[in-house]
C-alpha positions as CSV (number, residue, x, y, z in Angstrom):
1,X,0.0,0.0,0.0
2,X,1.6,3.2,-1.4
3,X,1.6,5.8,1.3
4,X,0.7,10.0,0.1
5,X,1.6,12.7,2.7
6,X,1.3,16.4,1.7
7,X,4.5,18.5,1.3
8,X,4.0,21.6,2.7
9,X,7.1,22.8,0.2
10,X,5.3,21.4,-2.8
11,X,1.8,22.7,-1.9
12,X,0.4,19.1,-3.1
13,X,0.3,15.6,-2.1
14,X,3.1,13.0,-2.8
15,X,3.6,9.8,-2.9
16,X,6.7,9.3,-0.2
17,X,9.7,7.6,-1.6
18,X,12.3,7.6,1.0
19,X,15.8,8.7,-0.3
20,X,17.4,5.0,0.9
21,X,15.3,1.8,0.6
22,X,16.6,0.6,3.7
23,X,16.3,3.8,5.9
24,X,13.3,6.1,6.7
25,X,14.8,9.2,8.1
26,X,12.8,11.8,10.0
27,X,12.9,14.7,12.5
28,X,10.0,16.8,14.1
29,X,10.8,19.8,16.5
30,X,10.8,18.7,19.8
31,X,10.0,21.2,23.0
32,X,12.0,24.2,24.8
33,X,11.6,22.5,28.1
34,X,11.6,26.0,30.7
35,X,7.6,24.7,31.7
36,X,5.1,22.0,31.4
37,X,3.8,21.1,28.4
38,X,0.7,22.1,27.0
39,X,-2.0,20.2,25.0
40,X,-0.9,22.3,22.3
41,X,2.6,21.2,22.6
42,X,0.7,17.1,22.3
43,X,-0.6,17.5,19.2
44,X,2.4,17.1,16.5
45,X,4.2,14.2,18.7
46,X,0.2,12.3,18.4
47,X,-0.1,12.9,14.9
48,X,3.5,12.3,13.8
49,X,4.1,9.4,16.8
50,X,1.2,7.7,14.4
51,X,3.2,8.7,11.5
52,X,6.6,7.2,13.0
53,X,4.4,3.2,13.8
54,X,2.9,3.6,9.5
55,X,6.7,4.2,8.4
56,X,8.2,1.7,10.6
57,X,5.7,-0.5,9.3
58,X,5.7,-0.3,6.0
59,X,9.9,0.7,5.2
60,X,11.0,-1.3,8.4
61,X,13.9,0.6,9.5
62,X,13.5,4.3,10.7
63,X,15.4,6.8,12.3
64,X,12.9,9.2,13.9
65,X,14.6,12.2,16.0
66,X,13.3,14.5,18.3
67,X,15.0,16.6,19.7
68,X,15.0,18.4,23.2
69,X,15.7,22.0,23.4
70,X,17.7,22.3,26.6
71,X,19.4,26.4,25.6
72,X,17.2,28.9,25.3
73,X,16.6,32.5,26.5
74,X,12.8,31.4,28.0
75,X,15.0,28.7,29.7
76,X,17.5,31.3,31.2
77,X,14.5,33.3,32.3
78,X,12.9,30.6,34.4
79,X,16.8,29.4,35.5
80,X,17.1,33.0,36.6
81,X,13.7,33.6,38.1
82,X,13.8,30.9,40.6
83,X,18.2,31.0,41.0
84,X,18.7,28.4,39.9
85,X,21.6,26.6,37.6
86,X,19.7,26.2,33.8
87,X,20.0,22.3,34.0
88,X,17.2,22.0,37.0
89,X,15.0,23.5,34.7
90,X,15.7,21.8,31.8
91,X,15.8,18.5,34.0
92,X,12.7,19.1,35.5
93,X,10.7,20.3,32.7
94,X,12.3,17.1,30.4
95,X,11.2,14.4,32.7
96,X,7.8,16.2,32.7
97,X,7.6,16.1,28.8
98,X,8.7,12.9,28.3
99,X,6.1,11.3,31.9
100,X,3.3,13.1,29.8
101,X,4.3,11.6,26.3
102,X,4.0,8.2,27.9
103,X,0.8,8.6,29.7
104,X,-0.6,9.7,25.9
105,X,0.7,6.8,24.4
106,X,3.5,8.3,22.5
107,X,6.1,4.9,23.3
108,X,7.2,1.8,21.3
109,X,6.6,2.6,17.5
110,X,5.3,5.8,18.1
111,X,8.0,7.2,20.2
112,X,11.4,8.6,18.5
113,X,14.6,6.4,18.6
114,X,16.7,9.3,19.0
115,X,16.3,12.2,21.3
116,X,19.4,14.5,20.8
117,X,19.7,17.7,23.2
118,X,20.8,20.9,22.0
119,X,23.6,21.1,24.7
120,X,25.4,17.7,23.7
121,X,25.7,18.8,20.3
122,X,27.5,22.6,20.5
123,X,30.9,21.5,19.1
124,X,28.8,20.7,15.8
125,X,26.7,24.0,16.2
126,X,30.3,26.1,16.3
127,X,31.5,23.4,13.3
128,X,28.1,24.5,11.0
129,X,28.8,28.0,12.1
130,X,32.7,28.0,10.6
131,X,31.7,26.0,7.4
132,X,28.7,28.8,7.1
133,X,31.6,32.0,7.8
134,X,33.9,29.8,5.0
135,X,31.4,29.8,2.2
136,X,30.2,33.8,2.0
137,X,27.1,32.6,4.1
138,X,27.2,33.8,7.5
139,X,29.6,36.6,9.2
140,X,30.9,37.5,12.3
141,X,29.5,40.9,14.5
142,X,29.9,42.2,17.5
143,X,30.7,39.0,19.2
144,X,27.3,37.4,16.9
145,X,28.1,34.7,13.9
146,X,24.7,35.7,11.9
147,X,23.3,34.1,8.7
148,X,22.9,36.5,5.6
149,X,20.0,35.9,3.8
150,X,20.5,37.7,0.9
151,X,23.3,35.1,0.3
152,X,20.4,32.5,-0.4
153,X,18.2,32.9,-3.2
154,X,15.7,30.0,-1.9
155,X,15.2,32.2,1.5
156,X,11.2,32.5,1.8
157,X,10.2,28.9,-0.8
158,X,8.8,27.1,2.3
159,X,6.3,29.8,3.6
160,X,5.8,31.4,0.4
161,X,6.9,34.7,1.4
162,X,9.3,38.1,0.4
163,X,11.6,39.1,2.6
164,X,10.2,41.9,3.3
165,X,6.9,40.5,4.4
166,X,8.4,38.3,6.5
167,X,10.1,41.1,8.3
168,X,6.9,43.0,8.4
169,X,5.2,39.7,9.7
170,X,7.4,38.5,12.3
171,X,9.1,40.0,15.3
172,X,12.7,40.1,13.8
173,X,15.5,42.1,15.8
174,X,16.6,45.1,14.4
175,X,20.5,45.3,15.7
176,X,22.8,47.6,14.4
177,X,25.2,45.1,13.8
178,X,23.3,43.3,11.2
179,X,23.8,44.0,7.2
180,X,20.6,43.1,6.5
181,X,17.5,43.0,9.0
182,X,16.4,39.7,8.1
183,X,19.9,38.1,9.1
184,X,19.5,35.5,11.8
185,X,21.3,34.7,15.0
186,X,23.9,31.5,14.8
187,X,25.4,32.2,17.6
188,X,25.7,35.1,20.3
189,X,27.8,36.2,23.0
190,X,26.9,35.3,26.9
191,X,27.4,37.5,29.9
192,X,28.7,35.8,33.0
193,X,26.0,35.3,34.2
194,X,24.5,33.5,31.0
195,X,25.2,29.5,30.4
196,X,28.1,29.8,27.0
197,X,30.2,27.3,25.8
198,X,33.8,28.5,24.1
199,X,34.4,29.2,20.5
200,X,36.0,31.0,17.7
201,X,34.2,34.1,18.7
202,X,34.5,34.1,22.3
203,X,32.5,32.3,25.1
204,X,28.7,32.7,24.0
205,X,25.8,30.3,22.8
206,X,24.0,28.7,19.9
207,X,20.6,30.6,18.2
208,X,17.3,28.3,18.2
209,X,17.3,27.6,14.7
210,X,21.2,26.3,14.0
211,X,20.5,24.1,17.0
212,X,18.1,21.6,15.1
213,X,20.5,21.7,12.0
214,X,23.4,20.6,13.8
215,X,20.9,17.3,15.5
216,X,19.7,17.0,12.0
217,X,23.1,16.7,10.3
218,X,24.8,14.5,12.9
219,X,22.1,12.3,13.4
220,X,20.4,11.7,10.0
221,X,22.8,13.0,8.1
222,X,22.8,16.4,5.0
223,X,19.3,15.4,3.8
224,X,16.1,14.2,5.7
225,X,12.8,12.4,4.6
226,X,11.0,14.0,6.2
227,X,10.5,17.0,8.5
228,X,7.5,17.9,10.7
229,X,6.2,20.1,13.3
230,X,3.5,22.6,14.2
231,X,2.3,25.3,11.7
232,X,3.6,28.1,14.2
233,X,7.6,27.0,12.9
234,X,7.0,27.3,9.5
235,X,8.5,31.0,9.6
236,X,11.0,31.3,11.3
237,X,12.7,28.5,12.6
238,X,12.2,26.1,9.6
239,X,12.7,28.8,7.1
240,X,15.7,29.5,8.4
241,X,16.9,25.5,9.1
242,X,16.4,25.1,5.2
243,X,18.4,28.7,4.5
244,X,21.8,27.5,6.8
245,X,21.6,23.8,6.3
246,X,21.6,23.9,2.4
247,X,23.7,26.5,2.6
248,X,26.4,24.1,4.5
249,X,25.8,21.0,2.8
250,X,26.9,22.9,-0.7
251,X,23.0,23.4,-1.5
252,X,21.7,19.9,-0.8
253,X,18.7,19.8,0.0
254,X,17.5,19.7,3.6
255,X,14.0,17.7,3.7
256,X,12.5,16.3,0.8
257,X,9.3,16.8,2.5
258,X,8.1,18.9,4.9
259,X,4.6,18.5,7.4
260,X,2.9,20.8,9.9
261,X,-0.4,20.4,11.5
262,X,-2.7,22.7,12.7
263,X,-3.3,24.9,15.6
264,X,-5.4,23.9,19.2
265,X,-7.8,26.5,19.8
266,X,-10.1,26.2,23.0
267,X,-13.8,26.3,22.8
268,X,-12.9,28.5,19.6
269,X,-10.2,31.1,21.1
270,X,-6.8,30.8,20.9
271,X,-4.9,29.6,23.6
272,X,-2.7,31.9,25.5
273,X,-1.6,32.6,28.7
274,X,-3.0,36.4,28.5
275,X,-7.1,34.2,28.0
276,X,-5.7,32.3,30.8
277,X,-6.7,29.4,28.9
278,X,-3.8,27.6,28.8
279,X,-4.4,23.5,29.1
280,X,-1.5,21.8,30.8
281,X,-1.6,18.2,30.2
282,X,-0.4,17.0,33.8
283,X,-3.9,19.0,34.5
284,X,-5.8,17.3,31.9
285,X,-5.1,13.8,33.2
286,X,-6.5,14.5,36.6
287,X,-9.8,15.2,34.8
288,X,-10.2,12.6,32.2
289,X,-7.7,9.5,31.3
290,X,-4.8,9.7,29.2
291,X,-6.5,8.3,26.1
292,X,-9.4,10.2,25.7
293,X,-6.8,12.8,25.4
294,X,-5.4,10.7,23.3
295,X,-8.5,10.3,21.2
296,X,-9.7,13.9,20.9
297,X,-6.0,14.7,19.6
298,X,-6.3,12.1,16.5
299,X,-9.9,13.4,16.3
300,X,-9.1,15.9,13.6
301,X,-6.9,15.7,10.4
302,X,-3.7,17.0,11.5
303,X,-3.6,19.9,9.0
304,X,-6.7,21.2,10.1
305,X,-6.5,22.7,13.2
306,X,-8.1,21.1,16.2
307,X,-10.8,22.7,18.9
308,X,-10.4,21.5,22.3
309,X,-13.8,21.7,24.3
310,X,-15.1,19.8,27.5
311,X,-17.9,18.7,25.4
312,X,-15.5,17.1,22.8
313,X,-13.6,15.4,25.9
314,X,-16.6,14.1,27.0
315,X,-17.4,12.8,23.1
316,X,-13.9,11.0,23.2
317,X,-14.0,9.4,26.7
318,X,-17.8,8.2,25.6
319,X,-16.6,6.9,22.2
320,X,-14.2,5.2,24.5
321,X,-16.4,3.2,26.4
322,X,-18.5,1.9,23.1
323,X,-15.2,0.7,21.9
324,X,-14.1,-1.4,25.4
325,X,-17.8,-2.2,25.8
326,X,-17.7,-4.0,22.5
327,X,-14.6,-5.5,23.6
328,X,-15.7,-6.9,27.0
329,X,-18.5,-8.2,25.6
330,X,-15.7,-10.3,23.5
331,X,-13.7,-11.1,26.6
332,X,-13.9,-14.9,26.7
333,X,-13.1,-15.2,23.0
334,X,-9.4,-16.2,22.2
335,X,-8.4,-14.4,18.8
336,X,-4.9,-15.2,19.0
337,X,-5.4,-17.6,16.1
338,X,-6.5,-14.9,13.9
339,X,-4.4,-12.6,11.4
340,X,-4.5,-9.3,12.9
341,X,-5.3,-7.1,10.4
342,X,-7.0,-3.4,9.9
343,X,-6.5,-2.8,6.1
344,X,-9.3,0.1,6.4
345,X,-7.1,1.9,9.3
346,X,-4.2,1.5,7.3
347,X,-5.3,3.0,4.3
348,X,-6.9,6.0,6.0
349,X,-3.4,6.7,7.9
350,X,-1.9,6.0,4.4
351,X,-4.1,8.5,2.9
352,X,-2.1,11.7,4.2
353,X,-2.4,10.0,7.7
354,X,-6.0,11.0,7.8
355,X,-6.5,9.9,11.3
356,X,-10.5,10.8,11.4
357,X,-11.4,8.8,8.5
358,X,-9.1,6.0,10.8
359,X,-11.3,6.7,13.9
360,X,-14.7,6.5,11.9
361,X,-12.9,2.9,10.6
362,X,-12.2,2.0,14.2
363,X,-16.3,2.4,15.0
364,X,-17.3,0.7,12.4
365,X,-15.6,-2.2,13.3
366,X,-16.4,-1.8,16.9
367,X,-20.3,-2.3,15.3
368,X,-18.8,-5.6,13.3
369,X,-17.6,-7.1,16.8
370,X,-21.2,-6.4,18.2
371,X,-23.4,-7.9,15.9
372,X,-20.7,-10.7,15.2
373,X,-22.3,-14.2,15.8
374,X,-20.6,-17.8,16.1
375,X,-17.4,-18.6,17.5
376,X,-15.1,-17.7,14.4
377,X,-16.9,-14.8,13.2
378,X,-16.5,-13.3,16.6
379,X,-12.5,-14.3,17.1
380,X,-11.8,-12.2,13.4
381,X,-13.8,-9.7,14.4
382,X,-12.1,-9.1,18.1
383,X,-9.1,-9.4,16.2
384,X,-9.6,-6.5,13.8
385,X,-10.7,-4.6,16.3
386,X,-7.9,-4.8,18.6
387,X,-5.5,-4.6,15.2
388,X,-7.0,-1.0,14.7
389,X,-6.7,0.3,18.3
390,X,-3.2,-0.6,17.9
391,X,-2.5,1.5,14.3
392,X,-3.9,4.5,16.6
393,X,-2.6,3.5,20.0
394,X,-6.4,3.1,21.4
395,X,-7.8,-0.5,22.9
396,X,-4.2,-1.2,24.2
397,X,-5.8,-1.7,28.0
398,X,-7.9,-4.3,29.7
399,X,-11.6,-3.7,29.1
400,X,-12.4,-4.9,32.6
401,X,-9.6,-1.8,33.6
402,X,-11.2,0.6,31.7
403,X,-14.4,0.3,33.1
404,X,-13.2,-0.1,36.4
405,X,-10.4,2.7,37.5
406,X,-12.4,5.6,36.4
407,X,-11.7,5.8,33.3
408,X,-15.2,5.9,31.4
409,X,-17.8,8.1,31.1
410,X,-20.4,6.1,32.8
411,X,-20.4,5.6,36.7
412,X,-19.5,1.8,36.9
413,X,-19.6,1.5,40.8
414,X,-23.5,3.1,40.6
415,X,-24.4,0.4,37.6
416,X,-22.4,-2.7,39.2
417,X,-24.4,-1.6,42.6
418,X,-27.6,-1.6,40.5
419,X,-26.4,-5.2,39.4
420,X,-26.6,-6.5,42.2
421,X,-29.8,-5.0,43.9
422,X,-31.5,-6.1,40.6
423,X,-30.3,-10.1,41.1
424,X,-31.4,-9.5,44.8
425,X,-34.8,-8.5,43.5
426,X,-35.0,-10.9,41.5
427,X,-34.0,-13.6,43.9
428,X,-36.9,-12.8,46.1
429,X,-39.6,-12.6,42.9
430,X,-39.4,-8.7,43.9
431,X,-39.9,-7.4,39.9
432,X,-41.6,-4.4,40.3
433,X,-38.2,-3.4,41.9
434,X,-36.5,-5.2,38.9
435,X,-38.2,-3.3,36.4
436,X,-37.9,-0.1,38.5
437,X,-33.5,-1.1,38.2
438,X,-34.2,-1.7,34.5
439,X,-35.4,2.1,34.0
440,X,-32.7,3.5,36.2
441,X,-30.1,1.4,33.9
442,X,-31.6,3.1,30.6
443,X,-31.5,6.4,32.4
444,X,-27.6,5.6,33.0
445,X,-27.4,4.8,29.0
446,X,-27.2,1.3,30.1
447,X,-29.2,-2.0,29.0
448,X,-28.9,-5.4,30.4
449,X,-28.9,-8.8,29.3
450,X,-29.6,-12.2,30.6
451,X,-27.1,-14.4,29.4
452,X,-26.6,-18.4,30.7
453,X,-23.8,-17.2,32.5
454,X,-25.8,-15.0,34.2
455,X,-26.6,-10.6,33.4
456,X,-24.2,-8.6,32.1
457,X,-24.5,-4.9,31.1
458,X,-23.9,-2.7,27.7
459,X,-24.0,0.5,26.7
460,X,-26.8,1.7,24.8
């Protein structure tokens, strides 16, 4: 199955032919780690962690690197705001990230292989920076190695933009040592006070944008597959990665494809600290489980933007418990003889991972597994279903557990206590009470069934 993903460069779907049959390389920004992450910050490491299982599948051998910002002026803020040494930030902040990625589901093949940090990887920062000054392409000021842009005609391709507008359009410092004002930051001189590494032009530290260069280069080498993040880089930081790196790799390409997904908005506004309507994900998952956040992030395609709402939550957990519900209702059937395959998920993630049309698949054969009747019909169709879940990173937990920690929508200890008051009714021929239970069990979205093996309960 031929997978198509949309080039951002291009402006048009491609079919993806990596550079090397037997290697898949990609990179997707990772975070500045100075504070917890947001949901916003979720939604390209979903999205592309799905991405990251399709190629592995399909090419076998991947190199997927994310990198961790650990150098940054927000980061020297929060160091200096607290007094503390930059490393407990980053440290801190880090282990957050990465504790939240795992309660998402971002691990195994949808986690990256290789997690460089910006602060192992200076000597090649300075080494980009002296190839850059060799070759006309950058120049030393004031302490400052900047990039010129005027020395690169293909400055502006990937955001479609003059120089001029992308000056008027972005918040670019206006420094009297600079030739042009659109020049960039390589490198930059540190006070005392300030973390700085040595180098040609005196102790200082690397800009944001040569940072993910220098990971790039040493870790996937001159050109990439494939590089992805959030719409928000597109101008600067990834205008400016193409602009140095193809500038010091003798105008080979970077990426031979680039993807960004859309913003999260929150019940339709932007989210921003000034709205105070900033969602932290360590928050979110002391109000609904890890997978429903999960859920709502593949919910939309990832070039569209995405609206968080507590009504949308509340969709995902309940979509959630339909899914387990059907598989409970399987849980004495043994599929492990069946081939495990989802060929509908796979096509819709194949189809410019369009992870809704994947979701809608999901359902559908949640619906298959319900009305599935006989012993073999029921084993392929458990076996599908759990072979979907597992394309999206959904289904991966014990039914029974899903139910039972707090994790669905429904309230499981008020319906198993109904359960039981019912059977006691019945015991004592009590069914005025019984059908009384009955009615509070549809008013709960519930209905039961009397089984040989004795009543059981469903969603509606």
């Amino acid at each position: 199955m031929d997978l198509h993903l949309y080039n951002t460069l291009t402006r048009q779907q491609e079919r993806f032919v990596p550079a090397q049959p037997d290697r898949v390389t990609m990179y997707v920004c990772g975070p500045t780690v100075y504070n917890y992450p947001h949901i916003g910050n979720a939604r390209p490491y979903t999205l592309f962690g799905v991405l990251a299982k399709l190629l592995r599948d399909q090419f076998g051998n991947l190199s997927y690197a994310r990198n961790i910002t650990d150098v940054d002026d927000k980061i020297n803020a929060a160091a200096s705001e607290r007094g503390v040494p930059i490393d407990v930030v980053t440290g801190q902040f880090t282990e957050a990230f990465l504790d939240d990625m795992t309660a998402i589901g971002n691990v195994g093949d949808f986690a990256p292989n290789i997690e460089p940090r910006a602060t192992a990887h200076i000597p090649g920062i300075v080494r980009m920076c002296e190839r850059l000054i060799a070759s006309g392409h950058a120049y030393v000021a004031e302490g400052h190695v900047l990039f010129s842009v005027d020395t690169y005609e293909g400055y502006g391709r990937l955001s479609r933009r003059t120089v001029k507008e992308m000056i008027a359009g972005a918040r670019v410092d206006v420094a009297p040592y600079k030739r042009n004002p659109a020049d960039f930051v390589l490198w930059k001189p540190s006070t005392p006070d300030l973390p700085g590494w040595a180098s040609p032009w005196g102790r200082g530290r690397p800009g944001w944008h040569i940072e993910c260069s220098a990971m790039a280069e040493e870790h996937l080498g001159n050109t990439i597959d494939i590089h992805a993040g959030g719409a928000d880089l597109k101008f600067p930081h990834h205008e400016n990665e193409i602009a140095q790196s193809v500038c010091a790799h003798g105008g080979a390409e970077f990426a031979n494809l680039w993807m960004h997904n859309g913003f999260v908005t929150i019940e339709g506004r932007k989210m921003s600290k000034s709205l105070g309507n900033v969602l932290l994900i360590k928050e979110l998952r002391t109000l609904a489980p890890p997978e429903a956040l999960r859920y709502l992030l593949l919910n939309a395609h990832y070039r569209q933007p995405l609206d968080w709402s507590e009504a949308g939550l509340k969709q995902a957990k309940t979509t959630l418990d339909r899914l387990y519900s059907a598989l409970r209702d399987l849980a004495d059937v043994d599929a492990s003889a069946q081939p495990a395959s989802a060929d509908a998920v796979k096509a819709a993630l194949a189809d410019d991972l369009g992870t809704p049309q994947a979701l809608a698949a999901l359902s559908e054969l949640s619906r298959d597994a319900q009305k599935a009747q006989g012993p073999a019909a029921k084993a392929l169709a458990k076996s599908r279903l759990l072979a979907a879940g597992e394309w999206l990173g959904l289904l991966q937990q014990d039914p029974q557990a899903w139910f039972q920690t707090g994790g669905a929508s429904v309230d499981v200890a008020r319906i198993e206590a109904l359960m039981a008051e019912r059977q006691e009714a019945r015991q004592r021929r009590d069914f005025a009470r019984a059908d009384q239970i009955r009615n509070e069990f549809t008013a709960l979205g519930v209905t039961i069934e009397d089984t040989p093996q004795g009543a059981r309960w469903k969603l509606l």
